[in-house]
BALOBA-1460 file (C-alpha; in Angstrom, 3 decimals):
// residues 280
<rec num="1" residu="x" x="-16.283" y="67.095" z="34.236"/>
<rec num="2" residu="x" x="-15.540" y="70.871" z="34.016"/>
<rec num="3" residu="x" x="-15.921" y="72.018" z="30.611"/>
<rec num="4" residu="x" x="-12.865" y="72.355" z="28.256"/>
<rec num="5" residu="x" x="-12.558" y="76.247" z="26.929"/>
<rec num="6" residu="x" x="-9.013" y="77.045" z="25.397"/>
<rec num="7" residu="x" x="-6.205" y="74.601" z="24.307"/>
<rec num="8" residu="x" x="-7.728" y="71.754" z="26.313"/>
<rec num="9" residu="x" x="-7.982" y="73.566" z="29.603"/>
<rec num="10" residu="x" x="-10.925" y="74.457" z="31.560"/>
<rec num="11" residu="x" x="-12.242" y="77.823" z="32.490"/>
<rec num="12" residu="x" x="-9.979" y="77.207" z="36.255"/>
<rec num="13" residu="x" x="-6.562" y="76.054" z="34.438"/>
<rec num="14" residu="x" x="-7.553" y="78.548" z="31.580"/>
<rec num="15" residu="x" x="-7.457" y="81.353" z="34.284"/>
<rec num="16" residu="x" x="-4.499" y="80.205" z="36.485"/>
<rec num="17" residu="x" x="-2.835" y="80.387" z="33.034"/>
<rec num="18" residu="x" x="-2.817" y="84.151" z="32.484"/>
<rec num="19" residu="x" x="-2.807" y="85.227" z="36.652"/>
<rec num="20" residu="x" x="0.791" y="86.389" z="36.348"/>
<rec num="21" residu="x" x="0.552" y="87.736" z="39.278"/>
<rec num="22" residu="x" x="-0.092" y="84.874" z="41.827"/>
<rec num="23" residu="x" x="2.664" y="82.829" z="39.616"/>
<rec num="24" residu="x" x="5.529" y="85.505" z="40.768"/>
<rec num="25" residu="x" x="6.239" y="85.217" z="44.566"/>
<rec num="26" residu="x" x="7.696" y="88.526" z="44.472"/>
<rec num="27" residu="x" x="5.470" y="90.116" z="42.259"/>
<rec num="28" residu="x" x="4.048" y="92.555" z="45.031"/>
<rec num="29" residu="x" x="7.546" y="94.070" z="46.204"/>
<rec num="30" residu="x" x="9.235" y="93.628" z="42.998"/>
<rec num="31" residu="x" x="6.267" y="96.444" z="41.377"/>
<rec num="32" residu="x" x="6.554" y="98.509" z="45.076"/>
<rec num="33" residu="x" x="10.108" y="98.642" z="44.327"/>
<rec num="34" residu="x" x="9.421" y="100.287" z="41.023"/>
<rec num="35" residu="x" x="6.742" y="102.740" z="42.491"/>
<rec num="36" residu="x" x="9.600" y="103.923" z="44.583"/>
<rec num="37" residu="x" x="12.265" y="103.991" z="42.279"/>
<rec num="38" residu="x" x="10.285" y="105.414" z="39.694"/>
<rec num="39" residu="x" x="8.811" y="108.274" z="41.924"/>
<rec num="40" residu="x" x="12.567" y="109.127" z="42.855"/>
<rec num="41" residu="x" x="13.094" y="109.531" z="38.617"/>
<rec num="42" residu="x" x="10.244" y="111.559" z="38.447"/>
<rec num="43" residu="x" x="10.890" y="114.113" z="40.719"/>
<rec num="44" residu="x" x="14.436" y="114.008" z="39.271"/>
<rec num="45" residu="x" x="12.975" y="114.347" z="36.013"/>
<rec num="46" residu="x" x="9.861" y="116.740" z="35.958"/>
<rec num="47" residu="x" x="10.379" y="119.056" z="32.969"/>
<rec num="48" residu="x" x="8.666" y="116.589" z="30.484"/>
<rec num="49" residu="x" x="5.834" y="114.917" z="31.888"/>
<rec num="50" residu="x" x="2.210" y="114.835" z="31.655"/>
<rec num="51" residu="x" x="1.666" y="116.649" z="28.083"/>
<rec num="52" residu="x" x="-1.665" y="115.654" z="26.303"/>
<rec num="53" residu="x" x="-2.240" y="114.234" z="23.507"/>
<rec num="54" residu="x" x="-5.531" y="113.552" z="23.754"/>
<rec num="55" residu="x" x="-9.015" y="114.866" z="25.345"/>
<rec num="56" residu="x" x="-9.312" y="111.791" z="28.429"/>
<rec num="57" residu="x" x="-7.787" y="112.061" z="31.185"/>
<rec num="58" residu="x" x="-5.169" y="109.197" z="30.757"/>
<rec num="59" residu="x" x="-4.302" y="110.307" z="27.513"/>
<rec num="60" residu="x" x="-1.190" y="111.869" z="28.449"/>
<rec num="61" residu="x" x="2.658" y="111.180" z="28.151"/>
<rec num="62" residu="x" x="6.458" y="111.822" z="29.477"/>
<rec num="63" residu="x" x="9.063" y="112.417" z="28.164"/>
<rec num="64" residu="x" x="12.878" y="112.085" z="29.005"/>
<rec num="65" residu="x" x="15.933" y="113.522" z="27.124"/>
<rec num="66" residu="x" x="19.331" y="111.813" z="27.236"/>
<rec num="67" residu="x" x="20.900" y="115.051" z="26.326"/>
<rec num="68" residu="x" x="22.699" y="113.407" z="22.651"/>
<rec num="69" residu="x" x="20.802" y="115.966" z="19.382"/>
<rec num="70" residu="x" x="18.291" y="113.930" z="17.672"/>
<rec num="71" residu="x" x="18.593" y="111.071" z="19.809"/>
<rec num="72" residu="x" x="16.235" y="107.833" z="18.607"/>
<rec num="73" residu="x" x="13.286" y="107.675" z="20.760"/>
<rec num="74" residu="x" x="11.834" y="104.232" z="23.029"/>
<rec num="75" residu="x" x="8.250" y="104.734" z="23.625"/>
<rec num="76" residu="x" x="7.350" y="102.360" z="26.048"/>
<rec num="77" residu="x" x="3.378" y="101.377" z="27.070"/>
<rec num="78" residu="x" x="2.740" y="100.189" z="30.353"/>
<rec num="79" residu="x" x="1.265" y="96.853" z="31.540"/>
<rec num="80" residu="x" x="-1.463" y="95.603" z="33.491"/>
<rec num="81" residu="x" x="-4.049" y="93.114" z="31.400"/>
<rec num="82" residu="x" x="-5.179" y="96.942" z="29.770"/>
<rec num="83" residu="x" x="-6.915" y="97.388" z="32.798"/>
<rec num="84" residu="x" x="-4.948" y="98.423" z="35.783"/>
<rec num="85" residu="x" x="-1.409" y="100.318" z="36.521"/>
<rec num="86" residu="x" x="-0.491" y="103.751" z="34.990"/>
<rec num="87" residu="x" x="2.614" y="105.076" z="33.135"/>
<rec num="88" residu="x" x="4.078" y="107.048" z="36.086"/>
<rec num="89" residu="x" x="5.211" y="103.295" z="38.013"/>
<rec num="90" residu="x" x="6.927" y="102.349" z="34.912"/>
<rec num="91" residu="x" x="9.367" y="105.597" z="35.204"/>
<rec num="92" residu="x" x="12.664" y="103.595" z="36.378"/>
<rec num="93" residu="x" x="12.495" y="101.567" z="33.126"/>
<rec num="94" residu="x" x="13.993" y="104.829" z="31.101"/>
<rec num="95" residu="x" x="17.074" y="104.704" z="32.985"/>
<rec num="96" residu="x" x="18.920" y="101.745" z="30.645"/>
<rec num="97" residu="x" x="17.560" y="103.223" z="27.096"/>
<rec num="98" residu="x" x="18.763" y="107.041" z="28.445"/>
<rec num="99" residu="x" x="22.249" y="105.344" z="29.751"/>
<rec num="100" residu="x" x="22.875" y="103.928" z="25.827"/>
<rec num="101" residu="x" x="21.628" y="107.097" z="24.387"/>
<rec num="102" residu="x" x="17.841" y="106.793" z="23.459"/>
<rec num="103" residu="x" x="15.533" y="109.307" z="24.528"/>
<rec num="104" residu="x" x="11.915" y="107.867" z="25.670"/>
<rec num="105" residu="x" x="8.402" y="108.537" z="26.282"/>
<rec num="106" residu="x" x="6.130" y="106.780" z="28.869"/>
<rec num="107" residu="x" x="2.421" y="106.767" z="26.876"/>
<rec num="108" residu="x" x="-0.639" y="106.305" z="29.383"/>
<rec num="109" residu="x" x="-3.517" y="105.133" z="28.094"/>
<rec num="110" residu="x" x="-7.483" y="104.617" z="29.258"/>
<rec num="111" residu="x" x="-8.200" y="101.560" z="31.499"/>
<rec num="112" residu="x" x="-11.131" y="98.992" z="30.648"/>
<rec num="113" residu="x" x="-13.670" y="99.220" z="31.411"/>
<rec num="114" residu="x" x="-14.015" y="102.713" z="31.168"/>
<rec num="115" residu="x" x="-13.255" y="102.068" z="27.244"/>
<rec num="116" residu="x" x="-13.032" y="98.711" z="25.151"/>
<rec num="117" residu="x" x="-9.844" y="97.524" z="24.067"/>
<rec num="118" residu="x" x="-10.590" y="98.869" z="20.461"/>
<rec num="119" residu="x" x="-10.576" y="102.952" z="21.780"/>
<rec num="120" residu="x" x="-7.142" y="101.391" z="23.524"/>
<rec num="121" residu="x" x="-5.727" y="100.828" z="20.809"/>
<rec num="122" residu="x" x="-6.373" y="103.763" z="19.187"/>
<rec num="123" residu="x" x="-5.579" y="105.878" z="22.179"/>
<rec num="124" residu="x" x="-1.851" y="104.216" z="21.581"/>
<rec num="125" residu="x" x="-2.072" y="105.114" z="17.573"/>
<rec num="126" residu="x" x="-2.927" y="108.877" z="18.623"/>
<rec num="127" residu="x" x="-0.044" y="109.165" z="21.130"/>
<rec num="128" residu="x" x="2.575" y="107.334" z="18.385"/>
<rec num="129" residu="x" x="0.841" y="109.974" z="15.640"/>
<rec num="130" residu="x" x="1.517" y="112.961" z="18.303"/>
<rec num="131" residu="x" x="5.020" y="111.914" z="19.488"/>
<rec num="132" residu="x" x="6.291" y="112.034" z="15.656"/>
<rec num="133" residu="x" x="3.997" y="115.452" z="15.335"/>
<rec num="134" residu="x" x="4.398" y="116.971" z="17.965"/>
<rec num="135" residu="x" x="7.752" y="115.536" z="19.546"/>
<rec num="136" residu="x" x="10.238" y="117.715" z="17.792"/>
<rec num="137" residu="x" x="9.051" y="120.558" z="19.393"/>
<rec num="138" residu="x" x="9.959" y="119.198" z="22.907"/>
<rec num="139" residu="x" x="13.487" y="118.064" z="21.408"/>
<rec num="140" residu="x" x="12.080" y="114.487" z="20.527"/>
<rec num="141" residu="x" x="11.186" y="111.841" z="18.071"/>
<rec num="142" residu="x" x="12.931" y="113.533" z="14.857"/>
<rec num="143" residu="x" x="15.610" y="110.060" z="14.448"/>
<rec num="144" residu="x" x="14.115" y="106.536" z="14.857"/>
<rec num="145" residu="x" x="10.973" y="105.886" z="17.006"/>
<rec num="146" residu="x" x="11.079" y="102.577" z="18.888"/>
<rec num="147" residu="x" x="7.581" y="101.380" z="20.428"/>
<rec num="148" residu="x" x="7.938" y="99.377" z="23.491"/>
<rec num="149" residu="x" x="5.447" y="97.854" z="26.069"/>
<rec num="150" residu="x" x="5.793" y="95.095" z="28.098"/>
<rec num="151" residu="x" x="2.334" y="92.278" z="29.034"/>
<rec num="152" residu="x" x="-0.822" y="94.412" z="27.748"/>
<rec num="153" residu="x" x="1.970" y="96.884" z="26.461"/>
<rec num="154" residu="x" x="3.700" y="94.420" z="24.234"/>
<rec num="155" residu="x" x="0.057" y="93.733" z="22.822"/>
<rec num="156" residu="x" x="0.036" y="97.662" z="22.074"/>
<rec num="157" residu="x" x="3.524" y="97.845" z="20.507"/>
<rec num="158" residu="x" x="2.203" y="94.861" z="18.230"/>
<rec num="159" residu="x" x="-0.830" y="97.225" z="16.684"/>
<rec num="160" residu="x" x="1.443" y="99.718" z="15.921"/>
<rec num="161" residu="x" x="3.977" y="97.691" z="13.926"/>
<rec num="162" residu="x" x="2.496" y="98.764" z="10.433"/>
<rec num="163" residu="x" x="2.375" y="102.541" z="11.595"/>
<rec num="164" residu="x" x="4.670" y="104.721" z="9.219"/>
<rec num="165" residu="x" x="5.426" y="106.689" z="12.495"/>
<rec num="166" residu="x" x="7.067" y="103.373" z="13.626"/>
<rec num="167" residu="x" x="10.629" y="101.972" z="12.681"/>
<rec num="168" residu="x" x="11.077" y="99.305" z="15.388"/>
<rec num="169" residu="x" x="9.426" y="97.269" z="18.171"/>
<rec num="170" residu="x" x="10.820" y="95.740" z="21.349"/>
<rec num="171" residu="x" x="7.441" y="93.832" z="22.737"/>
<rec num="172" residu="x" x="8.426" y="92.561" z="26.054"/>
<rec num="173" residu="x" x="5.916" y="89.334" z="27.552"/>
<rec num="174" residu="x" x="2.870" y="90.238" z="25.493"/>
<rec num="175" residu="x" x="-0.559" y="89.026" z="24.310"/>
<rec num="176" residu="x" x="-0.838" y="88.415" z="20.454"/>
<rec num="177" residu="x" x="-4.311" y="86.437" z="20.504"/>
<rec num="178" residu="x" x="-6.551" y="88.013" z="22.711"/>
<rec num="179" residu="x" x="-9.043" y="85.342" z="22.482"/>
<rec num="180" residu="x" x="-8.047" y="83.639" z="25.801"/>
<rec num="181" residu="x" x="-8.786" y="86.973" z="27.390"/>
<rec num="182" residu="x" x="-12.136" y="86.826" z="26.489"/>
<rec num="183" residu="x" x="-12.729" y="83.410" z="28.178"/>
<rec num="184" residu="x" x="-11.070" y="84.095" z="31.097"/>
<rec num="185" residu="x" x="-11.249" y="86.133" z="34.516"/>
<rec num="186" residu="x" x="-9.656" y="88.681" z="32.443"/>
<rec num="187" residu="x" x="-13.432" y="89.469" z="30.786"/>
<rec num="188" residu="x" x="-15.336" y="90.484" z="34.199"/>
<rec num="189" residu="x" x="-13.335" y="94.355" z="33.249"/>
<rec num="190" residu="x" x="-12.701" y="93.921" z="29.280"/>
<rec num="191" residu="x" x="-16.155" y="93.083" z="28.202"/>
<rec num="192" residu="x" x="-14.926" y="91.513" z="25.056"/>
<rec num="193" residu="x" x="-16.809" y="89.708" z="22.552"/>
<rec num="194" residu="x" x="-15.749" y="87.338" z="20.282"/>
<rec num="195" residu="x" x="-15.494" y="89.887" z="17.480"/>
<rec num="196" residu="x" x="-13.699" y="92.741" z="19.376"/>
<rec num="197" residu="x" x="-10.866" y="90.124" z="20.268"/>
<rec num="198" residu="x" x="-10.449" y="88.649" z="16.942"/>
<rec num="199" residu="x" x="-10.389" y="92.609" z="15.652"/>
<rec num="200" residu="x" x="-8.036" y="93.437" z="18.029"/>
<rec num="201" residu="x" x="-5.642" y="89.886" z="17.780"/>
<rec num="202" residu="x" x="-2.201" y="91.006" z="16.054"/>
<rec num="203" residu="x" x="-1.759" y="87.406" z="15.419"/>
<rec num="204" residu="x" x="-4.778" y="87.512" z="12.916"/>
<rec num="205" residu="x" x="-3.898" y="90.464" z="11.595"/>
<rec num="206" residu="x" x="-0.504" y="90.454" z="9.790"/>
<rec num="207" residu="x" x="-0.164" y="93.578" z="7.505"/>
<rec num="208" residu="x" x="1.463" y="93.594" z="4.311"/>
<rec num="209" residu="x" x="4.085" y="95.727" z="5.544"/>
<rec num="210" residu="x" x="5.840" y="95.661" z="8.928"/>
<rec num="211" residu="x" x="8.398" y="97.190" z="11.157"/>
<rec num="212" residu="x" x="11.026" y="94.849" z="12.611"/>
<rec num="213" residu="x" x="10.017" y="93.581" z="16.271"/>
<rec num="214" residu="x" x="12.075" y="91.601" z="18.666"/>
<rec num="215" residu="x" x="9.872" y="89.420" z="20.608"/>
<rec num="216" residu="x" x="11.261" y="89.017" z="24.376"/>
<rec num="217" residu="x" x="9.714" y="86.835" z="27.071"/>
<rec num="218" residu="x" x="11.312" y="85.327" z="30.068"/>
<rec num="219" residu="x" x="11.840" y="81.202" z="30.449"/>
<rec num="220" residu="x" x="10.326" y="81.508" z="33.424"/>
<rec num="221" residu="x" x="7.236" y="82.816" z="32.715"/>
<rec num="222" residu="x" x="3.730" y="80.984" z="32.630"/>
<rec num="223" residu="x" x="4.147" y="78.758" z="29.671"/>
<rec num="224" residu="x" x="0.687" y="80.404" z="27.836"/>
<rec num="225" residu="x" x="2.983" y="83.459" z="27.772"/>
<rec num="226" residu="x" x="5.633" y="82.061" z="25.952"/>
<rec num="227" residu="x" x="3.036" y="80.454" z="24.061"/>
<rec num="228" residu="x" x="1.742" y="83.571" z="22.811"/>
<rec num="229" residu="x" x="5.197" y="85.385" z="21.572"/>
<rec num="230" residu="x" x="6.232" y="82.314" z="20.094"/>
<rec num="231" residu="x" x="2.739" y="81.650" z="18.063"/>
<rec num="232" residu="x" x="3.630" y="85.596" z="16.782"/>
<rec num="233" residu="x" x="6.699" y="85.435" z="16.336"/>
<rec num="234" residu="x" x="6.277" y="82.221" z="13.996"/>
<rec num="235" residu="x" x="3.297" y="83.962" z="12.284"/>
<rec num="236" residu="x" x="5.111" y="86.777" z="11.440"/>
<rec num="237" residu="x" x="8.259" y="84.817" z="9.741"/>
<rec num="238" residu="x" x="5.668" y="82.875" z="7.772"/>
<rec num="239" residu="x" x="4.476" y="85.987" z="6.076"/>
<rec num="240" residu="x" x="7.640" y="87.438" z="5.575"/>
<rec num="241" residu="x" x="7.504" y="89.864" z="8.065"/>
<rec num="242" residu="x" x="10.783" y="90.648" z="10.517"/>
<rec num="243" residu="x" x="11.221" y="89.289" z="13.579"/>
<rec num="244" residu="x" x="13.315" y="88.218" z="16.127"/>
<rec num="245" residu="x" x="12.142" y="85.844" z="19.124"/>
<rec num="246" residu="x" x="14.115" y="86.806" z="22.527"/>
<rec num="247" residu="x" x="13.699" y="84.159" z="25.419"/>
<rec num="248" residu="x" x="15.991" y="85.189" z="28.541"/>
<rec num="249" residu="x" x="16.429" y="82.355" z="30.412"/>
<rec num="250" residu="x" x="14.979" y="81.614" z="34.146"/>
<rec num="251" residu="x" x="13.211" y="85.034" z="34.078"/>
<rec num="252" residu="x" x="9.341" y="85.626" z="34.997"/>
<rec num="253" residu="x" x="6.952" y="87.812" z="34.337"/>
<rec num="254" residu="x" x="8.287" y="90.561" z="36.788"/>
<rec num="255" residu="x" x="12.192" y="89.724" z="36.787"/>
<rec num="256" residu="x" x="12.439" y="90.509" z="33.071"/>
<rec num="257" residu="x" x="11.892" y="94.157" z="33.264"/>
<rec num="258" residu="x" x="14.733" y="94.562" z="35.425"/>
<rec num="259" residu="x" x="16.765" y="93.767" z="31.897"/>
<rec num="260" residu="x" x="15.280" y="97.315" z="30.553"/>
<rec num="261" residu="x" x="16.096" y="99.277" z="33.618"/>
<rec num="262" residu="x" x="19.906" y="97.935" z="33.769"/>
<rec num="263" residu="x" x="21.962" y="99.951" z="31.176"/>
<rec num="264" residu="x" x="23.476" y="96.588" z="30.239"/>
<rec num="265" residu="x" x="20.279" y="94.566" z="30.667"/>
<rec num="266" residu="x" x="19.746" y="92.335" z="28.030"/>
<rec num="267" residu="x" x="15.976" y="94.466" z="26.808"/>
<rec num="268" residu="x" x="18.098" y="97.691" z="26.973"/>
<rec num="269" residu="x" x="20.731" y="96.726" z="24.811"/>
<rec num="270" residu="x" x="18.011" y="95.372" z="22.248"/>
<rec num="271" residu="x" x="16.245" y="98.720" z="22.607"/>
<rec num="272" residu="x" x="19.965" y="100.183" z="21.517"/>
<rec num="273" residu="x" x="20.137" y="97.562" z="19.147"/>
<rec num="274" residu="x" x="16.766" y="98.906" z="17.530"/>
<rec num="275" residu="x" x="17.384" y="102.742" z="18.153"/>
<rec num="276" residu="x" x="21.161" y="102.432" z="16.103"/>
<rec num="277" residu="x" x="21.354" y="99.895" z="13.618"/>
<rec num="278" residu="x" x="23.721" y="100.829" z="11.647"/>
<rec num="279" residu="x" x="25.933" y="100.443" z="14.862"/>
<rec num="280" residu="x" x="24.951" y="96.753" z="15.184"/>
């Protein structure tokens, strides 16, 4: 009998569990369609993109201005299990947050295994520091800040939730326990050890203090995903932090993002819900 590894499945069922990918049909053309669509924004869209805010080569941003003064600001962190897919693929997703008035930033980050998931992390803290530091002088990030990310990137947004740069978070289909990670297929490019997930688990490590986060996932999605929002989402309430769980029925892994890129979508009008308060 195989040996049991996480939450009664084996190290097979353990991996099947997390392989998004091969669980979407579509996955393949659904993220060539937003290669394309997204290379049509950029070149639409070139004025802000690629300034550094740190020394590696990944460690750069974009930005894009709605054209409203002091506009609140969606920073949004790619996906890809922290170890494949850039920020320039994502570039469609900023047309439903510019639509409803919300300026945003696309924040690239350093792929494992180049670096461990720790200098990831921090990477992301840098670029949130530098879009509240540096941001007003490219016409951005002087109202609310809004950190975003959807898979690894909802992961990200969660570390940054006790930032004082931060007011809100919109994680989309994320990882809260990064244990599982470690013990599956996942590992051969993180090179995690047991410490290094634990460290870098938001579910383990609740702050005292918090900015709000909606939690979104799709129905449809592999059921250790849903697992994982839910699990933070019910963490969080129990220390008294805010949050909101968002499941949107029937949707997968890869179908949900389409609710960011619609200006009606169901993620962009929680990004708007986020950016203007008041107004909700």
């Amino acid at each position: 009998m195989d040996e049991i590894v996480w939450r009664g499945m084996t190290r097979a069922e353990l991996d099947k569990a997390y392989d998004n990918t091969n669980a979407v049909a579509d996955s393949g053309p659904r993220r060539d369609g937003w290669i394309e669509r997204s290379e049509r924004f950029r070149a639409l869209h070139a004025e802000g993109l690629d300034l550094a805010y740190g020394p590696r080569p990944r460690n750069k941003l974009d930005l894009y201005r709605c054209g409203r003064a002091k506009a609140p600001l969606f920073a949004f962190i790619h996906g890809g299990y922290w170890q494949r897919n850039a920020k320039e693929i994502f570039a469609c997703m900023a047309e439903g947050p510019l639509a409803n008035g919300v300026d945003v930033a696309f924040l690239g980050y350093t792929l494992a295994p180049e670096v461990t998931l720790s200098a990831i992390v921090e990477e992301i803290a840098e670029a949130v520091r530098w879009l509240r530091r540096e941001g007003p002088r490219h016409g951005v990030a002087q109202d609310r800040l809004v950190v975003s990310g959807w898979s690894a990137g909802g992961h990200l947004t969660a570390t940054t939730l006790a930032m004082d740069e931060v007011d809100a978070g919109l994680a989309i289909s994320g990882i809260y326990d990064v244990e599982p990670c470690r013990l599956n297929y996942l590992n051969e490019k993180l090179l995690l050890t047991a410490e290094e997930a634990a460290r870098t688990s938001p579910l383990l490590h609740l702050p005292k203090k918090s900015a709000p986060v909606i939690l979104a996932y799709g129905t449809g999605e592999l059921p250790e995903l849903q697992r994982q929002s839910i699990a933070y989402h019910e963490a969080r309430r129990a220390a008294g932090l805010p949050s909101e769980v968002l499941p949107l029925a029937g949707l997968n892994h890869f179908s949900i993002m389409d609710q960011l890129e619609a200006r009606d979508g169901a993620l962009a009008t929680a990004a708007a819900r986020l950016a203007f308060p008041s107004d909700s």
